[in-house]
N, CA and C atoms as a LAMMPS dump frame, in Angstrom:
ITEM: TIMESTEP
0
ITEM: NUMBER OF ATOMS
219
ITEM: BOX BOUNDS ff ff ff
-5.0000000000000000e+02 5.0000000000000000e+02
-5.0000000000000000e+02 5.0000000000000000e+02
-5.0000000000000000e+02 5.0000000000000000e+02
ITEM: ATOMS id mol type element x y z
1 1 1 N 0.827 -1.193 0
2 1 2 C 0 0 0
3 1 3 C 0.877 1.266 0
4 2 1 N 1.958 0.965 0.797
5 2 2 C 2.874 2.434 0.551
6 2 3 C 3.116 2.785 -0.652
7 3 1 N 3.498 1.846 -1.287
8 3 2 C 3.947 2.09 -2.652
9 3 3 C 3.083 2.987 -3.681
10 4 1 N 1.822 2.355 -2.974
11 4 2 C 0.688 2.856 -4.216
12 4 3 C 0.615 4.195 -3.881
13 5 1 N 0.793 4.277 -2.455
14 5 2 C 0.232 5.944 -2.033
15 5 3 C 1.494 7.045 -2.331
16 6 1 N 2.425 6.286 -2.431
17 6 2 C 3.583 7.469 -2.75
18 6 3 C 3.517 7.581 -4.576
19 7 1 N 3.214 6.794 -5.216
20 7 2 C 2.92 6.671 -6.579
21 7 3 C 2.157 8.208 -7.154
22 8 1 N 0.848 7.97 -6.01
23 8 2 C -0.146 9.047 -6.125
24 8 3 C 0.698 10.57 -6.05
25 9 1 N 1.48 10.614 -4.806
26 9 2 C 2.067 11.33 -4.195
27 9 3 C 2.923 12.165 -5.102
28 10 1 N 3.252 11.511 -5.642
29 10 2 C 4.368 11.531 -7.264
30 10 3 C 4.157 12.279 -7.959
31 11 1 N 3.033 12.216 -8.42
32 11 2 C 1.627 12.698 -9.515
33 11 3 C 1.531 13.848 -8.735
34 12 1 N 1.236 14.393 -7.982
35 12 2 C 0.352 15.696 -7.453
36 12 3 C 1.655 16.622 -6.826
37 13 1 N 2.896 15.828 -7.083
38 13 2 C 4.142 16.852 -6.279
39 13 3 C 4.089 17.54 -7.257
40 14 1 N 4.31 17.991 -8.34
41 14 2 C 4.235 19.366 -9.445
42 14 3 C 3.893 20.017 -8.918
43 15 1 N 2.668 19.533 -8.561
44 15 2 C 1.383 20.965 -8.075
45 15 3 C 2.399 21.655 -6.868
46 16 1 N 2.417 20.721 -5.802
47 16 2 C 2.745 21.428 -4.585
48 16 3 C 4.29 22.08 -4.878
49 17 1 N 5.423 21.817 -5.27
50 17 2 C 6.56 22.485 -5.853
51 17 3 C 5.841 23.818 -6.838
52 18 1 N 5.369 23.366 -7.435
53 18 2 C 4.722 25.135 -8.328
54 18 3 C 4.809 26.205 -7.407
55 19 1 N 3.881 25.87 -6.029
56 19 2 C 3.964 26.632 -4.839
57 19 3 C 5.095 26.384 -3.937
58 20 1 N 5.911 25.597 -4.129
59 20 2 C 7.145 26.125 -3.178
60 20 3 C 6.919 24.812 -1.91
61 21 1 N 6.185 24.265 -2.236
62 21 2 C 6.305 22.643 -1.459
63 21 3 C 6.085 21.701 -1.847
64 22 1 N 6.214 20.498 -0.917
65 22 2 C 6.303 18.886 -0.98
66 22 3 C 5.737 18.671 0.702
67 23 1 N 5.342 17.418 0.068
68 23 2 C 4.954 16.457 1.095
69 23 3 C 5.766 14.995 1.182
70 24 1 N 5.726 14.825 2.569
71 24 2 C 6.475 13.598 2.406
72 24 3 C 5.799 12.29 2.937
73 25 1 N 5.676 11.323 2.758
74 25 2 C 4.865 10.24 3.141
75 25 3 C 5.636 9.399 4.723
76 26 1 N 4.591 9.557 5.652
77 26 2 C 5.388 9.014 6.741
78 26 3 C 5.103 7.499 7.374
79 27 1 N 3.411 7.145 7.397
80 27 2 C 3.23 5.908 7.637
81 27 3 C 1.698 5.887 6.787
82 28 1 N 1.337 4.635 7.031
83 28 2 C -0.032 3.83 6.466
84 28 3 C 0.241 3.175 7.309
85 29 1 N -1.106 3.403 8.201
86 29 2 C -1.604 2.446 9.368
87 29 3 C -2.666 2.679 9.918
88 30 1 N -3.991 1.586 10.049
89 30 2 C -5.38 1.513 10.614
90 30 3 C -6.127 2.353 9.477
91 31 1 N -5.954 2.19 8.31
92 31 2 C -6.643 3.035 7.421
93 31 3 C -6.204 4.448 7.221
94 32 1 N -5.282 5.194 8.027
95 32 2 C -4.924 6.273 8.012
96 32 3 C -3.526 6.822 7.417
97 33 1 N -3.552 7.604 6.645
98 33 2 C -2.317 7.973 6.148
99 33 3 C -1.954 9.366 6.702
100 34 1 N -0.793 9.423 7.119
101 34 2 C 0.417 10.194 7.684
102 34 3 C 1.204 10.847 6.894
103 35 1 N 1.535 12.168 6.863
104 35 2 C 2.047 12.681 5.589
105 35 3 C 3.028 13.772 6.545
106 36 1 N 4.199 14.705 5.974
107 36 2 C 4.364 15.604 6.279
108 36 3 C 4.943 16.474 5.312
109 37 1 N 4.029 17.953 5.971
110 37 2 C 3.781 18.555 4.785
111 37 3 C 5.756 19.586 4.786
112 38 1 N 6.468 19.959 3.668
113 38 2 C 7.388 20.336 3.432
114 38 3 C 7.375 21.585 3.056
115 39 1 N 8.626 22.278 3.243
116 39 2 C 8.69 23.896 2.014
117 39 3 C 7.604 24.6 2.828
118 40 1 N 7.063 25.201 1.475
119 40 2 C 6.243 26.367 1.553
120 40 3 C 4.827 26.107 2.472
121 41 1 N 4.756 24.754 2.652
122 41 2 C 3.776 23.945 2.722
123 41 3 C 3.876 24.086 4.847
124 42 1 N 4.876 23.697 5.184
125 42 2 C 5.475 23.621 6.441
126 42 3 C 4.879 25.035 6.849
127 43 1 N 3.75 25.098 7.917
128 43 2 C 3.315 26.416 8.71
129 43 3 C 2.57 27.018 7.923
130 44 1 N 2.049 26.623 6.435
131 44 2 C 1.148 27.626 6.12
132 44 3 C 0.036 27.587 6.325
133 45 1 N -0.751 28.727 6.445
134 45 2 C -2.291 28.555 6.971
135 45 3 C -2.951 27.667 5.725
136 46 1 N -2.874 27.767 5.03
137 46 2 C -3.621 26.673 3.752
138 46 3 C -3.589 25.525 3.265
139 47 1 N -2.04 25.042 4.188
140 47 2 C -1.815 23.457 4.275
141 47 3 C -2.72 22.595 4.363
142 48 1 N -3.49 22.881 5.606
143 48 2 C -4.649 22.078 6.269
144 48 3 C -6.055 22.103 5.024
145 49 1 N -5.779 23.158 4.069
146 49 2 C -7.104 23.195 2.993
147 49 3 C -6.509 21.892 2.137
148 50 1 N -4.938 21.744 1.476
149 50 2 C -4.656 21.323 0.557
150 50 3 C -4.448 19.645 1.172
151 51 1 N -4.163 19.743 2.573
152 51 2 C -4.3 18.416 2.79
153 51 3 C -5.314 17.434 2.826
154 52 1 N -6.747 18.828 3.844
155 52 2 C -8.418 17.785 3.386
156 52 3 C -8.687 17.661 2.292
157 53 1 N -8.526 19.195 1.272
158 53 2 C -9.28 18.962 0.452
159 53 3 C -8.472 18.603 -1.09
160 54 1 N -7.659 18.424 -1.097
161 54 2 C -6.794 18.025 -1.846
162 54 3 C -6.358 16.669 -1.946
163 55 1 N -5.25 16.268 -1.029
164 55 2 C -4.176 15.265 -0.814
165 55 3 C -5.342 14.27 -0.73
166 56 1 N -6.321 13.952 0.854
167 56 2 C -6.906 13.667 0.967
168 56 3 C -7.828 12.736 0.042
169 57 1 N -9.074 13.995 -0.619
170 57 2 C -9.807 13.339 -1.195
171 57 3 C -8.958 12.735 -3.031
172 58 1 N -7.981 12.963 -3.184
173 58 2 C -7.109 12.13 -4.159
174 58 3 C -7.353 10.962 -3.757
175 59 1 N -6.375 10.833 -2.381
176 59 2 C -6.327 9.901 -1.945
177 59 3 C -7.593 8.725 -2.102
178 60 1 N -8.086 9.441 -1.279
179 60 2 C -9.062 8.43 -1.128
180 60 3 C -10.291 7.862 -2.033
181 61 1 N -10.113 8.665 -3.072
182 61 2 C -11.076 8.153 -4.624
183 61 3 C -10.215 7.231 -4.764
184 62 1 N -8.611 7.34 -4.593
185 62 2 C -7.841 5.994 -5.566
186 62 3 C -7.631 4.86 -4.524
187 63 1 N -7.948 4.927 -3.178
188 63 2 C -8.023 3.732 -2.626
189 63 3 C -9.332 4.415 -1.501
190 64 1 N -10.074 3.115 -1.381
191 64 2 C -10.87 3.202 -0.557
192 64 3 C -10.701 2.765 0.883
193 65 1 N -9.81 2.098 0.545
194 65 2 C -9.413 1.452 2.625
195 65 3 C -8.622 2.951 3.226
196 66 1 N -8.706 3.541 2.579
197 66 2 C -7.893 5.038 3.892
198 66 3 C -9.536 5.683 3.896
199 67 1 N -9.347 5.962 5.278
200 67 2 C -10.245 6.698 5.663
201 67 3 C -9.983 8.154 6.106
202 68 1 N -8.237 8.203 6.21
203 68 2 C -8.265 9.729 6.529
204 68 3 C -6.956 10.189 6.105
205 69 1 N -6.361 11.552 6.144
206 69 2 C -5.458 11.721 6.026
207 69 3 C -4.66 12.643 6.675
208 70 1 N -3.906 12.956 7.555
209 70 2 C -3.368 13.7 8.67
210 70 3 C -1.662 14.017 8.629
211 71 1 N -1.451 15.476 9.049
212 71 2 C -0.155 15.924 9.007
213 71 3 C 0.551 15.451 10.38
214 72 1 N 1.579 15.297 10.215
215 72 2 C 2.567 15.251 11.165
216 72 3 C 3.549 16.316 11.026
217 73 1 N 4.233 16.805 12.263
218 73 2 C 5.345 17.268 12.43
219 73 3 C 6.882 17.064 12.457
């Protein structure tokens, strides 16, 4: 499953480098994926938009066993 989710991850880093970040993949576990956000991305107030409503629902159209998706520090 990691594999697949960093695959995704792959695909959508353009976007976040355009703006001056990356994300990095930290665990998959209990349905939940763990991410941390990088760059421009690290402290910005809009992280938390691009992670629900972004990273997130990517995510989770291309696999259905994650149920969520959450930043770490």
């Amino acid at each position: 499953m990691q594999k697949k989710i960093e695959r995704v991850l792959n695909e959508i880093s353009p976007y976040l480098a355009s703006h001056g970040g990356a994300v990095e993949f930290i665990e998959y576990k209990n349905h939940i994926v763990k991410l941390k956000m990088l760059g421009a991305c690290s402290g910005c107030a809009l992280s938390s938009i691009t992670l629900k409503n972004g990273i997130e629902e990517i995510l989770k159209s291309e696999f259905s066993e994650i149920s969520e998706v959450v930043s770490v520090e």
